[in-house]
C-alpha positions in Angstrom: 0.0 0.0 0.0 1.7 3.1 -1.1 1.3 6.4 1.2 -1.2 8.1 -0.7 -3.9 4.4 -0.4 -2.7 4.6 3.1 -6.0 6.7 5.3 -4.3 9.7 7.3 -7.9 10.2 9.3 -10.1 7.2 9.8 -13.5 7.3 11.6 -15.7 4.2 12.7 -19.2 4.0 14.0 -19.1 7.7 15.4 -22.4 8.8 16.6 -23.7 12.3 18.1 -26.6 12.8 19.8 -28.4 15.9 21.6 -30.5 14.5 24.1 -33.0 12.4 22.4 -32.7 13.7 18.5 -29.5 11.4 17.3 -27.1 13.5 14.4 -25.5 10.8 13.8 -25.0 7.4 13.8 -22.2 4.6 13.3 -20.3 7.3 10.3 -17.7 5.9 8.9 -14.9 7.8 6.8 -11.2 7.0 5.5 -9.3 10.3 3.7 -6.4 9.8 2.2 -3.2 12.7 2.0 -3.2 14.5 -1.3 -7.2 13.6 -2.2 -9.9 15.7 -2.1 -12.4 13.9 -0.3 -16.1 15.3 -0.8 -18.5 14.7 1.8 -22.0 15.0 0.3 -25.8 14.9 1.9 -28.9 17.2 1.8 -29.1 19.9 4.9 -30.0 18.5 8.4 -28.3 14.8 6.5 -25.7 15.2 9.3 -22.1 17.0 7.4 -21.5 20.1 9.7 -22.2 17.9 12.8 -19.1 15.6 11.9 -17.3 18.1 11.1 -17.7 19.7 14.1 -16.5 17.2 15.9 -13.3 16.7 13.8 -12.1 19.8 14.5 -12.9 19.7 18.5 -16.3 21.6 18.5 -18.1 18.7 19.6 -17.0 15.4 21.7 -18.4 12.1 19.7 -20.9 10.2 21.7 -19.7 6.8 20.4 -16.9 5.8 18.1 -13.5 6.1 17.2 -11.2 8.8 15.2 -7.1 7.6 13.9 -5.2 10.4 13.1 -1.7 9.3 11.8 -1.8 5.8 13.7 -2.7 7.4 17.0 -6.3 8.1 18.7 -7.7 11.4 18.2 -10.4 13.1 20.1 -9.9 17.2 20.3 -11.6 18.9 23.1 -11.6 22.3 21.2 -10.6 23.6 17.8 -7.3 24.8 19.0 -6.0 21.0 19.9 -7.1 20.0 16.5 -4.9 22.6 14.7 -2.3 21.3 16.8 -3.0 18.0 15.5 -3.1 19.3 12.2 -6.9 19.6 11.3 -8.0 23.1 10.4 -11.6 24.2 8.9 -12.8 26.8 7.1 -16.4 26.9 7.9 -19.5 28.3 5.5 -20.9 30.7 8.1 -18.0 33.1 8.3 -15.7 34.0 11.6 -14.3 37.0 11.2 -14.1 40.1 13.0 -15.5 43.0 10.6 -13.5 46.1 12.9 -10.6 44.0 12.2 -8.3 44.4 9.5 -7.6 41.1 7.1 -4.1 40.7 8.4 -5.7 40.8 12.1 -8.3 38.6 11.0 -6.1 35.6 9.5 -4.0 35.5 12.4 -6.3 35.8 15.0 -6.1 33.7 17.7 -2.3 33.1 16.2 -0.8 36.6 16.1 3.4 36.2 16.4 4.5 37.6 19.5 7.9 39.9 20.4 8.3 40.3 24.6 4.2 38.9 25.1 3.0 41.5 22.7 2.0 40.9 19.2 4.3 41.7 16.0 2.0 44.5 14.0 5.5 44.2 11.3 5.6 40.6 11.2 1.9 40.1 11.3 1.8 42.4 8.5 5.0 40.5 6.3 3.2 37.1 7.1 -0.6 38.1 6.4 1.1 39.4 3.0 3.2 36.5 2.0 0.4 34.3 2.8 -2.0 36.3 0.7 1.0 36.4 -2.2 1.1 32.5 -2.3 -2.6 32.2 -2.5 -3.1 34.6 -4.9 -6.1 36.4 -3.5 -7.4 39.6 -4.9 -7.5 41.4 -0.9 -5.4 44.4 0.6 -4.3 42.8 3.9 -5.0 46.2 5.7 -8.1 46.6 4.5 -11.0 46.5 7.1 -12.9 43.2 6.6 -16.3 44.7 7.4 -15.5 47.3 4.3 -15.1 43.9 1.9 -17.8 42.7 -0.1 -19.1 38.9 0.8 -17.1 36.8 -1.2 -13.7 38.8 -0.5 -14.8 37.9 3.2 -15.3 34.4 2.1 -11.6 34.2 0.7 -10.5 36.1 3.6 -11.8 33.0 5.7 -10.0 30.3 3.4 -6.8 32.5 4.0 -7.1 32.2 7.5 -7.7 28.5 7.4 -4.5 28.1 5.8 -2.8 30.0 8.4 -2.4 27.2 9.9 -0.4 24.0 9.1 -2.6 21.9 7.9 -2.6 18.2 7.5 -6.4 17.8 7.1 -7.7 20.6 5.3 -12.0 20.8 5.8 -13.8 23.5 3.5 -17.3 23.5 4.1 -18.9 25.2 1.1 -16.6 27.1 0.6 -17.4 28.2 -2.6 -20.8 29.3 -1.7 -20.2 33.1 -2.6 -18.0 32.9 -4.7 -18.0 34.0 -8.7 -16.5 32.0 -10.9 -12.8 33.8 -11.2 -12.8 33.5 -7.4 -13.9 29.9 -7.3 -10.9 29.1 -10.0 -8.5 30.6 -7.0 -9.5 28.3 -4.6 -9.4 25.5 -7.1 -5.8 26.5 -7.9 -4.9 26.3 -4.4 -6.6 23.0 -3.9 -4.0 21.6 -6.4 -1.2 23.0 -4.6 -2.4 21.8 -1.2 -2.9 18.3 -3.1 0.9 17.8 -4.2 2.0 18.9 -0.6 0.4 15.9 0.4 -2.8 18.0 2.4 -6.2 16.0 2.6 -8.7 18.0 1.5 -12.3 17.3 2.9 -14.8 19.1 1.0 -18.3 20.1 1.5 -20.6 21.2 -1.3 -23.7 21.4 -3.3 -22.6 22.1 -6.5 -22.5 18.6 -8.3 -20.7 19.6 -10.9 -18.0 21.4 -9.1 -18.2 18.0 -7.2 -17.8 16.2 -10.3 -14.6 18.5 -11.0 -12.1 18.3 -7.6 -13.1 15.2 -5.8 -11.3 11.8 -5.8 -13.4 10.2 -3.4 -17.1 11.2 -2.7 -18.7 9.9 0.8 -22.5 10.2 0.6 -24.6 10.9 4.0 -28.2 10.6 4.1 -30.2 11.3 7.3 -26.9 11.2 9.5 -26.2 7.7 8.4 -23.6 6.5 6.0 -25.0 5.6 2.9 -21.7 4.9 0.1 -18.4 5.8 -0.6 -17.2 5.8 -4.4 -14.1 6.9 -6.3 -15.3 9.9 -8.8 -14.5 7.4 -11.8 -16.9 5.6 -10.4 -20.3 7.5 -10.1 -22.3 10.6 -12.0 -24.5 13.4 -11.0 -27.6 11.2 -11.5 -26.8 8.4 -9.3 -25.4 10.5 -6.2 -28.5 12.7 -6.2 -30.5 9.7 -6.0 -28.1 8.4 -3.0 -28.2 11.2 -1.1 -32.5 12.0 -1.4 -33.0 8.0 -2.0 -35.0 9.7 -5.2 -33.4 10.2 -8.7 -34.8 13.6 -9.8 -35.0 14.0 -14.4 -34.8 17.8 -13.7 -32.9 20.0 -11.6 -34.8 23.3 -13.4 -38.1 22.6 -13.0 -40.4 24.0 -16.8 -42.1 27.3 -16.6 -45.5 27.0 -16.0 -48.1 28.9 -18.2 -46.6 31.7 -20.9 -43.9 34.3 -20.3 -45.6 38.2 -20.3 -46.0 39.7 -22.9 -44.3 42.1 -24.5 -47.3 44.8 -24.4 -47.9 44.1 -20.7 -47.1 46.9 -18.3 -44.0 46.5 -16.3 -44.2 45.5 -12.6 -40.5 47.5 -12.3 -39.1 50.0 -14.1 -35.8 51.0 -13.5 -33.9 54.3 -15.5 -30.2 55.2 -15.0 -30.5 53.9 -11.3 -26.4 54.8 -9.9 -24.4 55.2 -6.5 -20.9 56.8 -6.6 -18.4 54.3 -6.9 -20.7 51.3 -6.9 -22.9 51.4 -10.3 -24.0 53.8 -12.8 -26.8 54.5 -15.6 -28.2 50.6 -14.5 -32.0 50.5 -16.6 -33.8 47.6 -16.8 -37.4 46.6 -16.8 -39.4 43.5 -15.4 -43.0 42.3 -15.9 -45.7 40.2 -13.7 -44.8 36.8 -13.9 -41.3 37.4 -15.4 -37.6 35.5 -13.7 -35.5 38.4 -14.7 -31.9 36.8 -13.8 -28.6 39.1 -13.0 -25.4 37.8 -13.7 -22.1 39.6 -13.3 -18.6 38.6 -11.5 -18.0 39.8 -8.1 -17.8 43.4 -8.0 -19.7 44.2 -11.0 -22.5 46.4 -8.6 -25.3 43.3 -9.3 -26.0 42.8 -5.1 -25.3 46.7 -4.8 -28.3 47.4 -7.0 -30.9 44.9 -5.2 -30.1 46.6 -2.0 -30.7 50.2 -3.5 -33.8 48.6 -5.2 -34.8 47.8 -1.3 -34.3 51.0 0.1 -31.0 49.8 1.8 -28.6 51.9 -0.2 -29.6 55.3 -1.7 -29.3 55.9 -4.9 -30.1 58.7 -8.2 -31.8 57.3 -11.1 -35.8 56.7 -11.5 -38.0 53.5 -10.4 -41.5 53.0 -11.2 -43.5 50.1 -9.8 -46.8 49.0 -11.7 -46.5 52.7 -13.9 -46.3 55.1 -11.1 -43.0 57.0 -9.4 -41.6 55.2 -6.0 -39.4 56.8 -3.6 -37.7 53.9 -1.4 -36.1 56.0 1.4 -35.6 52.9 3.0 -36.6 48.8 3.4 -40.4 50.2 5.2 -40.8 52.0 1.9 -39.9 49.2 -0.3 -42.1 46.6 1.8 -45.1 49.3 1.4 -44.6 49.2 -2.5 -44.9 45.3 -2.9 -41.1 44.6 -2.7 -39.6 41.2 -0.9 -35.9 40.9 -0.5 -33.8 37.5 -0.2 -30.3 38.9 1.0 -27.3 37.1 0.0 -26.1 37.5 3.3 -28.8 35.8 5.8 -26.8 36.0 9.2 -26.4 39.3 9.3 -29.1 41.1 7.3 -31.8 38.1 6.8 -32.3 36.5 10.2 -32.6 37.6 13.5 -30.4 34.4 14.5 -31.4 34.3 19.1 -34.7 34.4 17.6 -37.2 31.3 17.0 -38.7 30.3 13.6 -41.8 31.3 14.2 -41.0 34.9 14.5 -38.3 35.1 12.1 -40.8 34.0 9.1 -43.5 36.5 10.0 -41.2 39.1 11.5 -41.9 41.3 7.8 -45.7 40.8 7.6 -47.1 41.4 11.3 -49.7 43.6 10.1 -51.6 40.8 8.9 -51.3 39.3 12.0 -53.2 42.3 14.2 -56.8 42.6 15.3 -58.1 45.7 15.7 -56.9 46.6 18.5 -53.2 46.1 17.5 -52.9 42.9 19.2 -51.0 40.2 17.7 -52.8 36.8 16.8 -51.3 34.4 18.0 -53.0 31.4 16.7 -52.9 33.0 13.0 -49.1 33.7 12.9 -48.6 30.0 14.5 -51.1 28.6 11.4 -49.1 31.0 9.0 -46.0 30.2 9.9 -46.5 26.5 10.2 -47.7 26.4 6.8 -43.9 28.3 5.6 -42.5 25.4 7.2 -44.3 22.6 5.5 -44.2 24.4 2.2 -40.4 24.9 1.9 -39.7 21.2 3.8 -38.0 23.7 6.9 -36.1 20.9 9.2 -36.8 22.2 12.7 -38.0 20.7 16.3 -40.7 23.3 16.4 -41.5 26.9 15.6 -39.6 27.5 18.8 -36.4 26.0 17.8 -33.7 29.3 17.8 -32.7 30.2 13.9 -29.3 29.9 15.0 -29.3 26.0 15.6 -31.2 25.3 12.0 -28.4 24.2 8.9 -27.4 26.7 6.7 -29.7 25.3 4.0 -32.8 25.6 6.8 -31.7 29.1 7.5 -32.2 30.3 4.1 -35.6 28.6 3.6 -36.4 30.7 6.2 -35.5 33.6 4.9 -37.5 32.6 2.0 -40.9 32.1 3.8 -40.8 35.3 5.5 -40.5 37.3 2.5 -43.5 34.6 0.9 -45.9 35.9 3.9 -45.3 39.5 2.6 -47.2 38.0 -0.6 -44.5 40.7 -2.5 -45.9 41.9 -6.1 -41.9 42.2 -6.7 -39.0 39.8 -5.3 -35.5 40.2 -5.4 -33.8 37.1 -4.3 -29.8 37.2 -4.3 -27.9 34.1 -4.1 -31.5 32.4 -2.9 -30.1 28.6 -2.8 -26.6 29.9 -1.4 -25.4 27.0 0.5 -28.5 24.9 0.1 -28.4 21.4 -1.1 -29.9 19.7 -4.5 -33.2 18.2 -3.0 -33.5 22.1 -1.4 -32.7 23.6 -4.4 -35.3 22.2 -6.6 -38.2 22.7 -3.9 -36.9 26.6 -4.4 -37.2 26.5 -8.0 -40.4 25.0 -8.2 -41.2 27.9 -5.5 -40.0 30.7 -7.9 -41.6 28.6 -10.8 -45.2 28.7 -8.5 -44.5 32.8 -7.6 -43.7 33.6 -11.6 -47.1 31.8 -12.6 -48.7 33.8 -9.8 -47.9 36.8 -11.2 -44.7 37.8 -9.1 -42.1 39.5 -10.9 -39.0 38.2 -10.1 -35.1 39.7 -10.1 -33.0 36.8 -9.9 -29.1 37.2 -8.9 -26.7 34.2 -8.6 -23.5 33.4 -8.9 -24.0 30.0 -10.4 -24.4 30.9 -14.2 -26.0 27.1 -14.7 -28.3 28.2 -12.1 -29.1 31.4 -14.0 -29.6 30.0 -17.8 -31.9 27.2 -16.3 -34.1 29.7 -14.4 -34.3 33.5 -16.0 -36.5 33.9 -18.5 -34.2 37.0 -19.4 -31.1 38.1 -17.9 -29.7 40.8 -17.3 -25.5 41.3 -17.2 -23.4 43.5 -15.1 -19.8 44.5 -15.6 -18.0 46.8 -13.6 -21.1 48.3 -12.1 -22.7 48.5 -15.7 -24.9 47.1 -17.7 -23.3 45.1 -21.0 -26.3 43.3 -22.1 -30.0 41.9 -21.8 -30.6 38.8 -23.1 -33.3 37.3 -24.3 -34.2 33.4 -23.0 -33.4 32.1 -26.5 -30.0 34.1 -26.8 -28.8 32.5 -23.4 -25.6 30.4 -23.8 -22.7 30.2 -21.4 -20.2 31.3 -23.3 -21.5 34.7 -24.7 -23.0 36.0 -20.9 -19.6 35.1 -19.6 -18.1 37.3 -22.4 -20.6 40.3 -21.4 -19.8 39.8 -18.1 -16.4 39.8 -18.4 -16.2 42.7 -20.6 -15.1 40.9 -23.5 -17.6 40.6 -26.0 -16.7 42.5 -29.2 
């Protein structure tokens, strides 16, 4: 057996439980130095909570870890970097006051005399960002980044580390497609240092790409592990849901609008200094208007000014008439729902419970007339939210911040469904949720667009984009290159718009 068929990390019949709901039971996993090991399963299936406990977050209740021939059972993420096991996990860590440097090394700043090195912390934040190749000043403030800078910001500090087990939970989740290259170019040089890579994701065919072995997990029990040569997208999807699904992008349903029918938006030379300029585009009822555009090309910068959250010059009609959206009560009052890309921090209240987080935008239909709240309609309301988008929780009680990622944005989702919005802006909707999650969204969106909702749809996933829009929009440095037509959609030419190449 040769060193790289030889298992650095081996896990046998580990189990977790939290008092009577069991995570997990009897995993199993072998990963091998210079693979990429993907670990695959729908949210709640049982990923984060293994690898919690990998890297010291969690004790196992049952089972056994080998790292390197020897037992391994971290009491804390600090004794498993000392171990060698570092993760970079999909909710991000970092401190937004902080600068990047600050932020990579935190928790690891060098020291001169007991105090820490600014000079060296400075060389080493640099060098490390050099060798990675990433597209950050280290003494930039993190919170003045956009998302996916953050999100490479987060890798880089996961590297700070020696790493002997590398775990990157959806880490591309934010990412465009030029940034998702980077990390895939430091995958490979991680590989032939010999670094096991353990990788989380939902995107099969990014799956298909990096991974040498693929574990599947399916209601926190271990269901196969097969070499890549071995399997397609078809048969994992059917081991991880126990379903095979034909589609991902489920058909339209009824006609597209018209070209005669009023628009539901209108939007003239919308632009904010330094962000975007002269953006006009215009939707219709029952209309998947998809934006594309690389990071930093202004596309999540224009939803929020669309939703009152960023000011900006430039005209917006809604249904034919003038709006003024001062602010996110404005563009609530108009009809206008907002999916944020970034759910922790601008889409959930997170110490709150389900039940108030999906009808936290549309309490007014939840008042008598005396301005009380009814109780038993919000409960009825939101309980039907839950059933609808599949939510995995306890209860309504259960706190936002204990739900999966993938749970997290579903309810996001619902609260912005109870609104019953005339317009919906959804940015990065199925960020960080799983195949069997994403195709209950897109039959969603599919149900809203037949309704009559018009729909602006951002994502970084251009697959995700041509299978959905029914037009799309293109960004590029905070402008508009192009709006394409359904039947003028192909990868290549929005890619060249987007890119600012197309001649």
């Amino acid at each position: 057996m040769t060193q790289s068929d030889a298992p650095i990390l081996t896990l046998s019949d580990i189990s977790k439980h939290f008092g009577p709901v069991q995570a997990i039971r009897d995993m199993k996993l072998e990963v091998r130095p210079g693979r990429v090991h993907t670990l695959l399963g729908e949210n709640g299936a049982g990923k984060s909570t293994l690898m919690k406990i990998l890297c010291g977050l969690y004790p196992a209740s049952a089972g056994e870890m080998v790292l390197e021939g020897r037992r391994y059972a971290p009491h804390n993420p600090k004794e498993a970097q000392g171990r060698g096991v570092s993760i970079v996990f999909q909710e991000l860590s970092l401190c937004n006051n902080l600068t990047v440097a600050e932020n990579i090394f935190a928790t690891n700043e060098p020291a001169r005399f007991g105090l820490i090195n600014d000079r060296r912390l400075q060389a080493d934040a640099e060098a490390l960002v050099a060798d990675l190749g990433l597209p950050v000043s280290v003494g930039a403030r993190v919170g003045d980044l956009s998302i996916a800078q953050r999100q490479l910001v987060e890798i880089a500090k996961g590297l700070s580390h020696p790493a002997k087990i590398l775990i990157l939970d959806e880490p591309t989740s934010s990412l465009s497609e030029t940034e998702a290259e980077m990390l895939f170019a430091i995958m490979e040089k991680l590989k032939a240092r010999g670094t096991a890579i353990i990788y989380i994701s939902h995107r099969m065919e990014e799956i298909m790409r990096l991974s040498d072995d693929i574990t599947v997990m399916r209601d926190g029990e271990y269901v196969a592990t097969l070499e890549r040569e071995q399997t397609d997208i078809d048969a994992l999807i059917a081991l991880m849901v126990g379903r095979r699904m034909d589609e991902i992008y489920p058909p339209r349903i009824g006609a597209a609008s018209a070209d005669d029918v009023q628009p539901a938006l209108r939007v003239e030379g919308l632009g904010r200094d330094g962000e975007f300029e002269d953006v006009s585009f215009e939707v219709r009822p029952g209309e998947i208007m998809g934006f594309f555009g690389l990071v930093g090309s202004g596309r999540s910068e224009v939803m929020n000014a669309l939703f009152g959250m960023r000011p900006a010059t430039g005209r917006i009609e809604i249904d034919g008439r003038p709006a003024r959206l001062r602010n996110a009560a404005d563009a609530i009052a108009a009809g206008i729902g907002f999916v944020t890309e970034n759910r922790k921090e601008e889409g959930l209240v997170l110490a709150a419970a389900v039940r108030p987080n999906i009808t936290a935008a549309s309490l007014p239909h939840f008042a008598n007339g005396t301005g009380f709240l009814r109780f038993g309609a919000e409960r009825r309301a939101a309980t039907a939210e839950v059933e609808r988008l599949a939510i995995r929780t306890n209860s309504l009680e259960t706190l936002a911040h204990t739900l999966s990622g993938g749970n997290q944005q579903k309810v996001v989702l619902a609260k912005w469904l109870q609104t019953r919005p005339r317009i919906l802006l959804l940015d990065e909707p199925t960020r960080g949720v799983d195949v069997g999650a994403k195709f209950e969204i897109y039959r969603i969106i599919r149900q809203l667009a037949a309704e009559g909702t018009a729909i602006l749809f951002v994502s970084s996933e251009l697959p995700e984009v041509l299978g959905m829009s029914d037009r799309v929009t293109i960004l590029s440095e905070g402008r508009v290159t192009a709006s394409l037509a359904r039947g003028e959609l192909t990868p290549e030419r929005v890619m060249s718009f987007a890119t600012g190449t197309h001649s």
